[in-house]
N, C-alpha and C positions, 0 to 999 in steps of 0.2 A: 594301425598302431593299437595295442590293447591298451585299455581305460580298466585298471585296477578295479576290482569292486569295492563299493563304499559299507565300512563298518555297520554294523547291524544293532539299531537304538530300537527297543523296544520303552513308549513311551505309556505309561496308567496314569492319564488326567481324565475327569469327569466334567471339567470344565467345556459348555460349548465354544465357549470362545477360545481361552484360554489352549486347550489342546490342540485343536487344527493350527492356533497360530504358531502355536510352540513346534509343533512340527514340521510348520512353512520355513521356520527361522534356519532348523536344524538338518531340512533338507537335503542341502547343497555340500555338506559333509557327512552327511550317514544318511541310510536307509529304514527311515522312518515309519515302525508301525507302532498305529496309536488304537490304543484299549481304552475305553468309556469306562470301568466300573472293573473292581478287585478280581472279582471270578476269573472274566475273560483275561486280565493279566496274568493270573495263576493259572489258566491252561497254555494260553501263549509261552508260557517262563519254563514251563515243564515239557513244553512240549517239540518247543525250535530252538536253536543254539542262536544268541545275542550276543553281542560284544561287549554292550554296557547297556543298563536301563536306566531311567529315570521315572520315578514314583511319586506321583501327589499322597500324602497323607489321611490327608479325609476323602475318601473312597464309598461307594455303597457297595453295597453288596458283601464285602472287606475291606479291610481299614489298610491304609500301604503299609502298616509297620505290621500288621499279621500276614499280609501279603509277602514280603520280604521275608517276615520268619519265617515259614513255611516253607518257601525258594531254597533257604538255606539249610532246614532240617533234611530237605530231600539231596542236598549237595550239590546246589546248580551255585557257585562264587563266582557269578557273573557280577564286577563293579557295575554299584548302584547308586544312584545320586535320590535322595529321599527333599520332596519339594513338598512347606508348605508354611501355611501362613501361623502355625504354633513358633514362635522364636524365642522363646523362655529357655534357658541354659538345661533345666530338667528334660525338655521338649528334645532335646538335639541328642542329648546325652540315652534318653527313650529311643532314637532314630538309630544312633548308633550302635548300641546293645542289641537292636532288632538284627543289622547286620548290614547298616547302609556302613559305604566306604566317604559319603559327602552328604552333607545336611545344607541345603539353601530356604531361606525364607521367601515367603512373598510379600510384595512383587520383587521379582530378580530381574537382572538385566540380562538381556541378551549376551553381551558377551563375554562375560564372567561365566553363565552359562557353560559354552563353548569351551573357556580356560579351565573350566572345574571337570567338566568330562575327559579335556584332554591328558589334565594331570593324572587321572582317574585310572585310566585305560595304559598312560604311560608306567604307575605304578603296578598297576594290575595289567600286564597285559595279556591278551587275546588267548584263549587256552590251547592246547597243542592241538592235533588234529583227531575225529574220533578214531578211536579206531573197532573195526566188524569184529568182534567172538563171537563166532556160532549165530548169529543173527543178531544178538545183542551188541547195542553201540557203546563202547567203552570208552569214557573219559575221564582221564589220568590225572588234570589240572581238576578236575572236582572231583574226585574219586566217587565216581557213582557208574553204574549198569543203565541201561535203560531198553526195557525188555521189547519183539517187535508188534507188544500190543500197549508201550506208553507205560509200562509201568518201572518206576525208579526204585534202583537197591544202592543205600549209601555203604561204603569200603571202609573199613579203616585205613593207615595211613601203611598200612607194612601190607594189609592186602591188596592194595591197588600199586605199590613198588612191584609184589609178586606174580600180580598178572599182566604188569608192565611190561615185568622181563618176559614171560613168556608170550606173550600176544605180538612181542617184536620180532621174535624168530619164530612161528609159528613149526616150521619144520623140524625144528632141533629139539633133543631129548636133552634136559634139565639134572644135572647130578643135584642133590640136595646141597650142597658146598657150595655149586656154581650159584644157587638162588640166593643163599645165605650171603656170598659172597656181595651178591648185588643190591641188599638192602642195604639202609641209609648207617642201620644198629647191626652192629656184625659182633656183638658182644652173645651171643647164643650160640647155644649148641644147635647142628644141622639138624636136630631132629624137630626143632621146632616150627620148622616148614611143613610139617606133617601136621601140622596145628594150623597152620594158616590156609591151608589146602582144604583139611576140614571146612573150617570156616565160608570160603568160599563155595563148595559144594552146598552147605546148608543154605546159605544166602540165596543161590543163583537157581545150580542145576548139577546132579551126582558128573553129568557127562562135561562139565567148562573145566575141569583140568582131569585128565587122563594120565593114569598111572602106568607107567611102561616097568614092568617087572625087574627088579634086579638092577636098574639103569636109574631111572627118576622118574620125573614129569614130564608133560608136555601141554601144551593146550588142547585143549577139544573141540566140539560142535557145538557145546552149548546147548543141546534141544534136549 
């Protein structure tokens, strides 16, 4: 029988005690890995796909709520539960402007813990699946690139519709109608897919959308 694989917590405590137990607790429903210190959570967060994390605050190295901003300038909206022992109303409200999705004080109980991630994750869930352009991993729930040497390009919200559509039929040539047709704002004229096109080329690579003469678009290689 297959055993589902368990959700993927990516945990930044600095605490020796604290951390390993937090992630004894949470174990047996996610797949728990735990960061010591900002840095290594900001390579971890940039660098693997997570379900949900959870952030201590007072951090060395980085502080969790510059850790989180960061996460989220580059486009990773993975729900984040921001843990710490500041619980002053300005504190939480600091937490949440950074771009936590849940603010816990300490000491927290275990299984409020647990209730708050799951609400977290129910709210926000899990982002769709990546998908490959030309070697670059495309993710459409965070609208961001991620090149195959680690490096992050954030989308806007009508470019990442636009290479949606085409990354899903990779084979099929793109009338400019059909693309316009399939963003969210269809109040434009088709020519302004020639603008979005642009844009992605300058972001990425001249060759991640391919121009097929006379006909439209298509996706490319990427390289």
């Amino acid at each position: 029988m297959h055993t589902p694989e368990l959700p993927r917590l990516l945990l930044v405590e600095d605490d020796p005690i604290l951390g390993p137990l937090t992630a004894e607790l949470l174990a047996g429903d996610y797949h728990v890995q735990l960061a010591a210190d900002g840095q290594t959570g900001l390579h971890l967060g940039l660098t693997e796909h997570w379900d949900v994390m959870v952030i201590d605050r007072g951090l060395p190295v980085m502080d969790g709520l510059e850790l989180l901003a960061a996460l989220r300038r580059k486009g990773i909206a993975t729900p984040a539960i921001i843990l710490t022992a500041l619980s002053a109303t300005i504190d939480k409200i600091a937490g949440l402007d950074a771009g936590a999705n849940d603010y816990m004080s300490k000491p927290f109980d275990a299984g409020e813990l647990r209730a708050r991630l799951r609400a977290v994750t129910r709210r926000f869930p899990a982002a769709v699946p990546l998908l490959d352009v030309g070697g670059w991993l495309f993710d459409p729930a965070n609208r961001s690139l991620r090149s195959p040497y680690g490096e992050f390009v954030g989308l806007t919200a009508k470019e990442s519709e636009l290479l949606a559509l085409l990354a899903a039929s990779p084979e099929k040539v793109f009338t400019r109608e059909e693309l316009l047709a399939g963003l969210s704002h269809r109040d434009d004229s088709s020519s302004v897919i020639d603008t979005y096109v642009h844009y992605l080329r300058k972001k990425v690579s001249k060759s991640l959308v391919r121009t097929v003469h006379g006909l439209g678009y298509q996706i490319g290689d990427g390289a």
